[in-house]
Backbone as CSV, one residue per row, in Angstrom:
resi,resn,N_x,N_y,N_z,CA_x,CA_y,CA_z,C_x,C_y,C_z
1,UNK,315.315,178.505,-40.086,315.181,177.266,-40.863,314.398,177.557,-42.139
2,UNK,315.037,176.943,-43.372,314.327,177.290,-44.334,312.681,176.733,-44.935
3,UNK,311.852,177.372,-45.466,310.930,177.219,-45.666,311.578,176.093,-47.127
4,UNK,310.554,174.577,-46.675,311.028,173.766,-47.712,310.416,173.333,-48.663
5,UNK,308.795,173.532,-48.115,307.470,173.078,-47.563,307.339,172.443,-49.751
6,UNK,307.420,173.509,-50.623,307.145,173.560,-52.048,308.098,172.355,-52.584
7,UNK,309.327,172.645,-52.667,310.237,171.115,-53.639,309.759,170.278,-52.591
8,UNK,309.362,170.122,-51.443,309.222,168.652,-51.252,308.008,168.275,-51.405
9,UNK,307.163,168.853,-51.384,305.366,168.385,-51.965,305.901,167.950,-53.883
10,UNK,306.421,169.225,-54.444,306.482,168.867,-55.859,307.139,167.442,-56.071
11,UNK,307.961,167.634,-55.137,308.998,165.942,-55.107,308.483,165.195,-55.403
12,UNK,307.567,164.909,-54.363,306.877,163.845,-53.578,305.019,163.728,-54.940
13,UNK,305.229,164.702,-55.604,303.433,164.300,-55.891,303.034,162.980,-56.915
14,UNK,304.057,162.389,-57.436,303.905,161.223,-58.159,304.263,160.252,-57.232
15,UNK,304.716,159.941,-55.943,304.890,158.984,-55.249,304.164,159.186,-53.589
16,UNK,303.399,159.786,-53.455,302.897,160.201,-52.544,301.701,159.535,-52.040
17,UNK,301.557,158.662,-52.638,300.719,157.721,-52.405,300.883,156.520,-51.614
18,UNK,302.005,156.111,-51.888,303.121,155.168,-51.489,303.396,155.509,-50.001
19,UNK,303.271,156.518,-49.264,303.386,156.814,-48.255,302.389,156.282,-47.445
20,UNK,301.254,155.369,-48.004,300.064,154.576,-47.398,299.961,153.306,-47.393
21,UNK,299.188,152.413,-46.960,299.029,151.357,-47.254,298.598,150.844,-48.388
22,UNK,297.301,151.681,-48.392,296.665,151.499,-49.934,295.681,153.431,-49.602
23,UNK,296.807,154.488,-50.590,295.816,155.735,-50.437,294.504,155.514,-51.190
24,UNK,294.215,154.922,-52.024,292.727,154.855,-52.379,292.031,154.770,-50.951
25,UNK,291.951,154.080,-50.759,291.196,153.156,-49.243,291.530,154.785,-48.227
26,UNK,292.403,155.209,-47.779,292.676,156.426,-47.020,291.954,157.667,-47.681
27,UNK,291.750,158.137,-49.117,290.686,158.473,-49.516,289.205,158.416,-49.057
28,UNK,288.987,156.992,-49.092,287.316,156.742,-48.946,287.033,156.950,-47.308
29,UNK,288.091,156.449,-46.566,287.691,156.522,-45.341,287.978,158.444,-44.574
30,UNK,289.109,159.116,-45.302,289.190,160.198,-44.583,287.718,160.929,-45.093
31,UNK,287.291,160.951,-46.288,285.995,161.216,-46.664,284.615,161.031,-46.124
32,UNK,284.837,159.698,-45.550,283.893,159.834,-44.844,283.974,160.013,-43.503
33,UNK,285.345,160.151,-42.672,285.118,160.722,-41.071,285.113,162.100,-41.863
34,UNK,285.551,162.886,-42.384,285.201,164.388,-42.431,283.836,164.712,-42.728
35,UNK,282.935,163.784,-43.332,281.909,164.161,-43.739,280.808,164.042,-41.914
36,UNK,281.294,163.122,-41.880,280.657,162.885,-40.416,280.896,164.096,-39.489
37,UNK,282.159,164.427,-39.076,282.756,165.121,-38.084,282.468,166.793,-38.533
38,UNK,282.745,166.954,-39.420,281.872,168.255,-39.923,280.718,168.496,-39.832
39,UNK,280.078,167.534,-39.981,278.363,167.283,-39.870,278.016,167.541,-38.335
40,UNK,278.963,166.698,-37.394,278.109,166.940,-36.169,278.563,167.940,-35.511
41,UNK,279.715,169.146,-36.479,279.482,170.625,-35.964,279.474,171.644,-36.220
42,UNK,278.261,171.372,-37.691,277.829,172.271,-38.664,276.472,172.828,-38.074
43,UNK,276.592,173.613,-37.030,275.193,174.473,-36.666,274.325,174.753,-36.894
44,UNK,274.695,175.271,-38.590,273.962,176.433,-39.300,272.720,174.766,-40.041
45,UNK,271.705,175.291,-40.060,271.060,174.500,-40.854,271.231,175.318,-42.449
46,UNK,271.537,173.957,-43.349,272.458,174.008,-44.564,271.240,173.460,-45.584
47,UNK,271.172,174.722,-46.435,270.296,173.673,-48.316,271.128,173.395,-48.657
48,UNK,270.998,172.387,-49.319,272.090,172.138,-50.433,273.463,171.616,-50.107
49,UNK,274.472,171.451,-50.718,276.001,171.261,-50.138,276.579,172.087,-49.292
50,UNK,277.387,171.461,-48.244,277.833,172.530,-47.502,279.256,172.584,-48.657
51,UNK,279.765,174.255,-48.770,280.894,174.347,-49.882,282.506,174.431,-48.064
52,UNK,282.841,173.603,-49.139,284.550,173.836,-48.368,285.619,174.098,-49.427
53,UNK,286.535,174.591,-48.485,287.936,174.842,-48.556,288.898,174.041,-48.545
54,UNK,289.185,173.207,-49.080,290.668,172.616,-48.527,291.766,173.169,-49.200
55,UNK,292.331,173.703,-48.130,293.977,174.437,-48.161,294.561,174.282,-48.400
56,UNK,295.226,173.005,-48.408,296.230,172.198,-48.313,295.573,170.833,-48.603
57,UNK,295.566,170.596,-49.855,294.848,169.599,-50.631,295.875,168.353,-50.806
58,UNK,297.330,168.960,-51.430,298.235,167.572,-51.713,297.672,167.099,-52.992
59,UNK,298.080,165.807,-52.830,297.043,165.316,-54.196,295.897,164.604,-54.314
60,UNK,294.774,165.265,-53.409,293.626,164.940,-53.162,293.011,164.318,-51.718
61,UNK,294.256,163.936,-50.656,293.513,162.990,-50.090,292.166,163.249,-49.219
62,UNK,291.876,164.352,-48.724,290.486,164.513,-48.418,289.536,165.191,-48.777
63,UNK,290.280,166.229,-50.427,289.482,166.614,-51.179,288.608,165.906,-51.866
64,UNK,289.334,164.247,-52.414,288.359,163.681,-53.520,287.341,162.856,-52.389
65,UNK,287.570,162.542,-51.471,286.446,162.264,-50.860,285.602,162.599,-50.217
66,UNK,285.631,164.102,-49.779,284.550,164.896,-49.507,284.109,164.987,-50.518
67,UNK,284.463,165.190,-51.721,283.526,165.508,-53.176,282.544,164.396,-53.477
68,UNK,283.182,163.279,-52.871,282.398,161.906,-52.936,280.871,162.045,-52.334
69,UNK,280.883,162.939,-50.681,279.822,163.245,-49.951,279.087,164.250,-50.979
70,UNK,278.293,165.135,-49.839,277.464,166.368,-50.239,277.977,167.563,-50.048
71,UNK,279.299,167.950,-50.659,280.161,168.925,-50.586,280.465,169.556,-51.678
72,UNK,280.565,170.559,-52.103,280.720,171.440,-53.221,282.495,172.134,-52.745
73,UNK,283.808,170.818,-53.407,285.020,171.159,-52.865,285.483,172.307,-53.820
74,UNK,286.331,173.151,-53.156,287.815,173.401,-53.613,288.476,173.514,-53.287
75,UNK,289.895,173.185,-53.683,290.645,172.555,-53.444,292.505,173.055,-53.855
76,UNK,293.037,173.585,-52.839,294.147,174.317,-52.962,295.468,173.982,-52.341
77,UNK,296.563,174.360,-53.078,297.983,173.273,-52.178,298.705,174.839,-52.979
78,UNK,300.201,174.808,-52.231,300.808,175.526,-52.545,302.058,174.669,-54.021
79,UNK,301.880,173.675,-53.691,302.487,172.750,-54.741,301.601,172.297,-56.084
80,UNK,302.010,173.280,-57.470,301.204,172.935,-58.280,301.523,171.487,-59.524
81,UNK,302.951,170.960,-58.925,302.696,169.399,-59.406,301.663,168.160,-58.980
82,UNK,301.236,168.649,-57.184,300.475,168.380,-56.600,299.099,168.264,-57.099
83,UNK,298.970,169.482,-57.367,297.771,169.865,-57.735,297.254,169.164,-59.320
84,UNK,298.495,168.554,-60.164,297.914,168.424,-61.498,297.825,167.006,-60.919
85,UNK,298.605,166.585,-60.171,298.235,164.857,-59.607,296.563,164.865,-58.841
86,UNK,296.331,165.839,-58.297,295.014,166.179,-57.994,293.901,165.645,-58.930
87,UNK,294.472,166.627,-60.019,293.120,166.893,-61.486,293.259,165.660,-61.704
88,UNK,294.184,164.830,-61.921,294.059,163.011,-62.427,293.299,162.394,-61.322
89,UNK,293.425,162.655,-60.640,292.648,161.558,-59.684,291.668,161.932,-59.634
90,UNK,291.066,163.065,-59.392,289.659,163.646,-59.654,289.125,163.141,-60.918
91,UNK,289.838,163.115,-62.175,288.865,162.559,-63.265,288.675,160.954,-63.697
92,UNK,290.165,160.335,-62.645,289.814,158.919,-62.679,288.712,158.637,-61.728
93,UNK,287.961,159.130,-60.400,286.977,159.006,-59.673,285.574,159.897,-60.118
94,UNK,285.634,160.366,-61.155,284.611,160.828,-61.666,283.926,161.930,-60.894
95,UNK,285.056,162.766,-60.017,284.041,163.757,-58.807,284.886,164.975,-59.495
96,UNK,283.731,166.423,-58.807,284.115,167.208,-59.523,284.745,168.321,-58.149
97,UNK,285.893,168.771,-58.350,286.525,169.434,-57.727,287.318,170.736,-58.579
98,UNK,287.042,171.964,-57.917,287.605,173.491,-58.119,288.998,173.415,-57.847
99,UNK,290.140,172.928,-58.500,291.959,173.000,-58.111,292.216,174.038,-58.500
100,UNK,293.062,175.323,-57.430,293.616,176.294,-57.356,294.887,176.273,-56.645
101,UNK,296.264,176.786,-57.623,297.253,176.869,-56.431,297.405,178.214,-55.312
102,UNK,297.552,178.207,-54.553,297.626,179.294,-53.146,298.494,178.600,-52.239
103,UNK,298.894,179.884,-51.494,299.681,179.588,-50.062,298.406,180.106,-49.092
104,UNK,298.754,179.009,-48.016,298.064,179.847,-46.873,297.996,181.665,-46.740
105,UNK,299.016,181.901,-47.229,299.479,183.151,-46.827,298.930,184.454,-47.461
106,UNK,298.389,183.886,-48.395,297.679,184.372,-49.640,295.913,183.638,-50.324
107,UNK,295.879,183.127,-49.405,294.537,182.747,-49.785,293.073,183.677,-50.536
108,UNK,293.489,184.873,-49.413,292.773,186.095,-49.279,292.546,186.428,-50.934
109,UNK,293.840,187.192,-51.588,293.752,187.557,-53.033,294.068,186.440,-53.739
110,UNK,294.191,185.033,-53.569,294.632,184.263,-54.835,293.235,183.498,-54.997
111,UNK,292.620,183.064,-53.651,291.225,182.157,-54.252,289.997,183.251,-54.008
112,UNK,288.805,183.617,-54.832,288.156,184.327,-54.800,286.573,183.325,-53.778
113,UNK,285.649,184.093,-53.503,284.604,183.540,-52.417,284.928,183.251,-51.145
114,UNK,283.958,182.943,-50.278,283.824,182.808,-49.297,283.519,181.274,-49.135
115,UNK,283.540,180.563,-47.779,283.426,179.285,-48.018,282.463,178.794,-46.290
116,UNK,281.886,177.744,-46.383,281.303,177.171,-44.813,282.032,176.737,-43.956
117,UNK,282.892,176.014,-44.543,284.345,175.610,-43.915,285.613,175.520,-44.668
118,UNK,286.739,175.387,-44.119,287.723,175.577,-44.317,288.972,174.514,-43.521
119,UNK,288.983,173.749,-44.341,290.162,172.449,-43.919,291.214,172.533,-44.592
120,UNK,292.410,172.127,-43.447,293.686,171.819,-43.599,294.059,170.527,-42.645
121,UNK,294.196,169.402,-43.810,294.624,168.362,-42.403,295.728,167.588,-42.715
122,UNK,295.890,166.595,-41.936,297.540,166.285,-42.082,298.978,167.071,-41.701
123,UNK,298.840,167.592,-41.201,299.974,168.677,-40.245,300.506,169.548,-41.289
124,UNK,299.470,169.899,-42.049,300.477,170.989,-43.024,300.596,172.369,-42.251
125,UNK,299.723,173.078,-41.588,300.095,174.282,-40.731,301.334,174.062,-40.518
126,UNK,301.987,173.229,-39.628,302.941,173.306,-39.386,304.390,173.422,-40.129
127,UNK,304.443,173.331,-41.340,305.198,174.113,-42.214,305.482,175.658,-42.110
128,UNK,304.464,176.303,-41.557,304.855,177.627,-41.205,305.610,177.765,-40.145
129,UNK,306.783,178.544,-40.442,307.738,178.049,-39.126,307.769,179.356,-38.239
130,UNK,307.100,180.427,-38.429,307.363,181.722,-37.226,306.100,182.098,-37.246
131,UNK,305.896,182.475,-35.984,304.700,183.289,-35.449,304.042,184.554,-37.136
132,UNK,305.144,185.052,-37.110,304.001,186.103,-38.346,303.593,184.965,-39.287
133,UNK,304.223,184.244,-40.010,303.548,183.272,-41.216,302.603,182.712,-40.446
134,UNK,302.735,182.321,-39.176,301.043,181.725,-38.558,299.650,182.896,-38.527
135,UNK,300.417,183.886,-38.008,299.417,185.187,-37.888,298.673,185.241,-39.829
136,UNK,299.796,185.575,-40.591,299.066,185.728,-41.492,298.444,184.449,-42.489
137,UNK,298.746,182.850,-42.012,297.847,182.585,-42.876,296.108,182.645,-42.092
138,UNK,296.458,182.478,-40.815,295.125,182.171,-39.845,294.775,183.462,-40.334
139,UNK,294.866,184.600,-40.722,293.890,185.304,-41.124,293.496,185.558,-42.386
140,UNK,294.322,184.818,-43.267,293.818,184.535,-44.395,293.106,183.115,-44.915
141,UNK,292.869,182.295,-43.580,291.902,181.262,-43.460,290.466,182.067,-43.017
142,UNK,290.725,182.934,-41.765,290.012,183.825,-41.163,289.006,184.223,-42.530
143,UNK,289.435,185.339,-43.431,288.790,185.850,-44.443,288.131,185.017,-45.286
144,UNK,288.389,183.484,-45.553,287.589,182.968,-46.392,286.775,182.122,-46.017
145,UNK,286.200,182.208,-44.573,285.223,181.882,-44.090,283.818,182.483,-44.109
146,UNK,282.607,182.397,-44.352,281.736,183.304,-44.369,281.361,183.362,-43.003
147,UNK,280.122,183.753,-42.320,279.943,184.046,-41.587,279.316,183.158,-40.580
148,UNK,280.195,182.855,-39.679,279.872,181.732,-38.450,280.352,180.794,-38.958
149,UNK,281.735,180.353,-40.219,282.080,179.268,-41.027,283.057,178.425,-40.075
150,UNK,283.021,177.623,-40.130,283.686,176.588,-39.407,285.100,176.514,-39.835
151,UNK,286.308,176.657,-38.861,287.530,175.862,-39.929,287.877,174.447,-38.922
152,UNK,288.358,173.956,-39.452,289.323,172.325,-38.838,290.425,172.293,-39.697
153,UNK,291.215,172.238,-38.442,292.285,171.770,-39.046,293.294,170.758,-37.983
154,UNK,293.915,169.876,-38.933,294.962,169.196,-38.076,295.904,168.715,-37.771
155,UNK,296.758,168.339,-37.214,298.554,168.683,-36.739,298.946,167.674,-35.779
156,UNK,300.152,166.990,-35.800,301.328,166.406,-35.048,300.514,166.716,-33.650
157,UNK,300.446,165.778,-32.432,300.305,165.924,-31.480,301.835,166.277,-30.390
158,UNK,302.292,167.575,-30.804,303.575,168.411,-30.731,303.910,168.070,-29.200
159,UNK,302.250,168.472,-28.248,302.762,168.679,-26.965,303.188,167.305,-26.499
160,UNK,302.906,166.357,-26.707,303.688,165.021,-26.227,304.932,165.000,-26.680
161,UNK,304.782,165.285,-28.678,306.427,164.497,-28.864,307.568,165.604,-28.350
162,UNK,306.982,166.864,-27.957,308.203,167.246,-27.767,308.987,167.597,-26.079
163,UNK,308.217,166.739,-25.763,309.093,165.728,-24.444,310.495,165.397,-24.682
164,UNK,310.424,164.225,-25.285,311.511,163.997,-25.731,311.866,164.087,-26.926
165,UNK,311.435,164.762,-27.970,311.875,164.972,-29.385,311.921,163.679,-30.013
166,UNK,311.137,163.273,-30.588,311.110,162.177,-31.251,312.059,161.834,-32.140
167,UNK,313.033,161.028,-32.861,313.791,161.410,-33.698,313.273,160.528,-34.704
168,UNK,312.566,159.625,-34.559,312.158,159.442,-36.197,310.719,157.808,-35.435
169,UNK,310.252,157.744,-36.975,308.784,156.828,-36.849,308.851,155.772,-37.044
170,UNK,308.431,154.872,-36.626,308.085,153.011,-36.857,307.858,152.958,-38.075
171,UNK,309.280,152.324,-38.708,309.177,151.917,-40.155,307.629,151.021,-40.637
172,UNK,306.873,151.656,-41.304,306.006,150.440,-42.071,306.359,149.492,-43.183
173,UNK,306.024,148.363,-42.763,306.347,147.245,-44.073,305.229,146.742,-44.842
174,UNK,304.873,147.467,-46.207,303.895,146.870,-46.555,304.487,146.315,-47.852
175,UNK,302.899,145.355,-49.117,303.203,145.234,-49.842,304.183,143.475,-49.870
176,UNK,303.863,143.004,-48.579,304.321,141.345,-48.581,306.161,141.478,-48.769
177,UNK,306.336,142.976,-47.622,307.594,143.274,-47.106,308.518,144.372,-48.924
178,UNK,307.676,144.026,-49.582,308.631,144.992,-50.632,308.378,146.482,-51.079
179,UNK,308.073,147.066,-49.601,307.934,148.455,-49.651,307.596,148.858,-48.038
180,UNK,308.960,149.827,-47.599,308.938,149.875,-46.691,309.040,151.569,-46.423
181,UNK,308.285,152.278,-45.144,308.582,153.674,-45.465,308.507,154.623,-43.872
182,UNK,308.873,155.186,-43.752,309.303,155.701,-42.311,309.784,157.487,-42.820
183,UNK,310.122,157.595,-41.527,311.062,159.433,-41.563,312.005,159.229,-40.549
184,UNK,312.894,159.929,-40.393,314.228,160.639,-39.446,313.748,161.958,-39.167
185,UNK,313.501,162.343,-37.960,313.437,163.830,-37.796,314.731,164.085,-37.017
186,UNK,315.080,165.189,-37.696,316.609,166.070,-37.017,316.298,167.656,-36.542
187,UNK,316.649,167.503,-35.376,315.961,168.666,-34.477,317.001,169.475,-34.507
188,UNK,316.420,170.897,-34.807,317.795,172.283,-34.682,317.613,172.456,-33.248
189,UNK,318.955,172.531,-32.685,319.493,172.580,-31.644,319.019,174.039,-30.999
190,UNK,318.395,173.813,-29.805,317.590,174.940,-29.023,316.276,175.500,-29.303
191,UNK,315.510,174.958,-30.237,314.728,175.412,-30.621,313.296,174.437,-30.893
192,UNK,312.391,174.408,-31.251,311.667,173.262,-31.525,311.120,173.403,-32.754
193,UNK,312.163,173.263,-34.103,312.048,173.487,-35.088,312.740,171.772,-35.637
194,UNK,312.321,171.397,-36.595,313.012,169.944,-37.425,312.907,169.594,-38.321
195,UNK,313.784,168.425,-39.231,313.684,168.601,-40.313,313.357,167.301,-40.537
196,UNK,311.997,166.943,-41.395,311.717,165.514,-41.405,311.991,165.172,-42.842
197,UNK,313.121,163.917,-42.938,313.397,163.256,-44.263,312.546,161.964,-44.276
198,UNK,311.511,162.534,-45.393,310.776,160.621,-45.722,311.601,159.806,-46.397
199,UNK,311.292,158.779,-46.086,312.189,157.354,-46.793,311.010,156.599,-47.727
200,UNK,310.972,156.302,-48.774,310.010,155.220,-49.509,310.938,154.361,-49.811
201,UNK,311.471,153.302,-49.363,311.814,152.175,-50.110,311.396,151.150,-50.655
202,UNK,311.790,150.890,-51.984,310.525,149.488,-52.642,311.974,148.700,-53.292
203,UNK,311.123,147.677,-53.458,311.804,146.524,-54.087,311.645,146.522,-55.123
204,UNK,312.078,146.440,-56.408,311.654,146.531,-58.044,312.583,146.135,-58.848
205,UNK,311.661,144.783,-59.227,312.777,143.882,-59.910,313.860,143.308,-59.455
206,UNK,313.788,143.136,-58.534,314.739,142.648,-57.424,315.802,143.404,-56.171
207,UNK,315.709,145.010,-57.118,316.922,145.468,-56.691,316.175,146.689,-55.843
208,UNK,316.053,146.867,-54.541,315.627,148.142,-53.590,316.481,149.523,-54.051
209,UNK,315.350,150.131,-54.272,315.492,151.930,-54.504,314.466,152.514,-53.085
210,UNK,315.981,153.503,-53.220,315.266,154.403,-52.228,314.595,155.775,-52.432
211,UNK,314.069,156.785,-52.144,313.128,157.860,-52.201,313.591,158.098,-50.942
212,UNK,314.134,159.431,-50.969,314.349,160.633,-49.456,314.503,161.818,-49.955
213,UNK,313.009,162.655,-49.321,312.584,163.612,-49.581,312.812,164.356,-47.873
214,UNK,312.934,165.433,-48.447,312.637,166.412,-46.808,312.072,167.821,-46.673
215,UNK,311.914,168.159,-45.685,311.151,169.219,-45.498,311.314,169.496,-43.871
216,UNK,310.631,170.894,-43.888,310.946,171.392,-42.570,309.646,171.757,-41.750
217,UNK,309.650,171.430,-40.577,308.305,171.884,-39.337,308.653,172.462,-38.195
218,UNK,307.928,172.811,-37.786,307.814,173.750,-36.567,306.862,172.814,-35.466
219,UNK,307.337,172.116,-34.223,306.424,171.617,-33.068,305.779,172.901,-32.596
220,UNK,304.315,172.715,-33.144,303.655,173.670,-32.999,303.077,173.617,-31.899
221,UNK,302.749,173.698,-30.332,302.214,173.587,-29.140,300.650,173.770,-29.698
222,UNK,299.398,173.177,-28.567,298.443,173.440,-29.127,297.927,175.124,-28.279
223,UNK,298.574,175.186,-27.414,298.698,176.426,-26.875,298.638,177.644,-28.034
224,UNK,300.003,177.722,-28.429,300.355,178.474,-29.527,298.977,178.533,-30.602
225,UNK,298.917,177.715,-31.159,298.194,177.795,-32.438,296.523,177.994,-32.311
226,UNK,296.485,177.921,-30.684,295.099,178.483,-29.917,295.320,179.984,-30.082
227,UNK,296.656,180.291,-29.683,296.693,182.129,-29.415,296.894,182.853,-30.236
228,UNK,296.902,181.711,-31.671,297.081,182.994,-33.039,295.614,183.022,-33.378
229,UNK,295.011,181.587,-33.755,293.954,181.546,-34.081,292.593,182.960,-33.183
230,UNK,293.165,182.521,-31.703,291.893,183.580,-31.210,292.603,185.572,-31.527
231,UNK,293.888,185.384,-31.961,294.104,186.844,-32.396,293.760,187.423,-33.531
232,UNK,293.348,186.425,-34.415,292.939,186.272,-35.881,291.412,186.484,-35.897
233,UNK,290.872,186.388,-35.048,289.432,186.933,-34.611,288.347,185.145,-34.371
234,UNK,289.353,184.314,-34.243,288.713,182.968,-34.271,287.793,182.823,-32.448
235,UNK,286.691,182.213,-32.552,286.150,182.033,-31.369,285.224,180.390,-31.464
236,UNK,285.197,180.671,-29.945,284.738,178.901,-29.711,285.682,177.781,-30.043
237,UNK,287.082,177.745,-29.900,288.480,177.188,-30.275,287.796,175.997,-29.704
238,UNK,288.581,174.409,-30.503,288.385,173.668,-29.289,289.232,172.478,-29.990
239,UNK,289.912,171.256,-29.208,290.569,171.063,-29.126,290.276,169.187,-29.379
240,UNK,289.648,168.471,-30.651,289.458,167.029,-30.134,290.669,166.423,-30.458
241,UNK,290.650,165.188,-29.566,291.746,164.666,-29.193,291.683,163.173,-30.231
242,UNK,292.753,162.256,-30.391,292.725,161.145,-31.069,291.627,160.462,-30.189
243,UNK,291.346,160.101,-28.975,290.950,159.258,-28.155,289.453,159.795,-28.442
244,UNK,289.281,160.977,-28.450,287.545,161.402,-29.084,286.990,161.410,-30.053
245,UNK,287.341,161.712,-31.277,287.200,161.750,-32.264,287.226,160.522,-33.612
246,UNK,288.620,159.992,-32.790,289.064,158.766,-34.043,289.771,158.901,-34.946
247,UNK,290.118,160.312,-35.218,291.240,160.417,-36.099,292.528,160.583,-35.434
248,UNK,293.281,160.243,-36.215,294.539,159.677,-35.980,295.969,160.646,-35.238
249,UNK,295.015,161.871,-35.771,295.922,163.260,-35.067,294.709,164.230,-34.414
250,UNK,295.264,165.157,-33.396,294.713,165.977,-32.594,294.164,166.764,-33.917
251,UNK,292.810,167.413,-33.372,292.015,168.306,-34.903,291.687,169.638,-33.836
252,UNK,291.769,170.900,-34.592,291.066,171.914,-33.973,290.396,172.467,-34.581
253,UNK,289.494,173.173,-34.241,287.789,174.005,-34.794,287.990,175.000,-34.009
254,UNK,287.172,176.041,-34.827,287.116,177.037,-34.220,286.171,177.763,-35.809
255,UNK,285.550,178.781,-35.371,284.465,179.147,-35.536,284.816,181.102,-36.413
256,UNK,284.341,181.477,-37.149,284.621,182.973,-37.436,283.726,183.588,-37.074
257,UNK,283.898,184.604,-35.862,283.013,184.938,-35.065,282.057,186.398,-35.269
């Protein structure tokens, strides 16, 4: 299955917002559970800002609000239309954020330093669709951790949906019904690989336009992405769940040992 992961972020970075209720508001609040949830498993006693990573930035959504906290961000997507939708929103919120483009895969030689932590959230891992692209970005997350650095990251709760393969999500209607937005996932046959097409539909000016973008994932087991991570030299793995934590998808940590 082809790697799609780039035209559909670039697609998507002027309307990607729209995929929320209101992303400002998803901003302020992912900002502050990360600031929290990092906090209560940041070990190391910290001067100053703790500095992070975000990997997989998009166009800001939990970069500009960690920058909001006591965080010294930067901030990286493999999509660099993404990334200039980034720099606007960063200078309409007045926070200051480091934008670099990188792939997971390449983190190692494209962003220079070391970092305390290292986030990827919103199921972007799962764009990597074979075991080696997992091996090598987890160790090029691995490398830009300093020492005892925390990563989190987080992903599709795979081992449920892929019971029965979900084939697509509870349309949302927001916007007093004139913007409505959902996905279709289409599963390759034998495998647990799929291809999710977003839908944005809005009403404008009377007449509904649609937006269908797609891209491709891998149901990543949390098994799996335990057994690259601890081959990658990751230790103390662990596993919080929606029901513990509060965020909305399964998150994993794990530690550079």
């Amino acid at each position: 299955m082809k790697d799609t992961s780039l035209e559909f972020y670039d697609g998507l970075a002027d309307t990607y917002h729209l995929i929320f209720k209101n992303w400002h508001e998803t901003v302020q609040w992912q900002g502050a559970f990360f600031d929290k949830f990092i906090r209560s498993l940041y070990a190391e006693e910290q001067e100053g800002p703790i500095h992070i990573l975000d990997a997989s930035c998009g166009i800001g959504t939990q970069a500009l609000g960690l920058a909001q906290h006591d965080f010294t961000v930067t901030a990286t997507d493999i999509s660099p239309k993404s990334i200039e939708r980034a720099k606007k929103e960063a200078d309409k919120l007045g926070v200051h954020v480091h934008f670099g483009v990188a792939d997971f895969r390449s983190l190692e030689q494209d962003i220079s330093g070391q970092f305390d932590v290292v986030l990827s959230a919103d199921n972007a891992i799962p764009h990597l669709l074979t075991d080696e692209d997992l091996r090598e970005a987890c160790r090029n997350l691995y490398a830009k951790l300093g020492n005892k650095g925390l990563l989190v990251l987080s992903i599709r709760d795979y081992d449920d949906i892929i019971q029965n393969k979900q084939r697509a999500t509870v349309p949302r209607v927001m916007d007093k019904g004139k913007r409505i937005v959902f996905q279709v996932w289409d599963w390759a046959e034998g495998g647990n690989h799929y291809i999710t097409n977003q839908f944005i539909m809005q009403e404008i000016d009377g007449s509904w336009r649609t937006e269908v973008s797609s891209t491709s994932y891998r149901a990543l087991l949390r098994t799996e992405l335990s057994a690259i991570l601890e081959e990658a030299g990751f230790a103390d793995i662990r596993w919080h769940m929606p029901s513990e934590s509060g965020f909305y998808q399964p998150i994993v940590t794990a530690r550079k040992s």
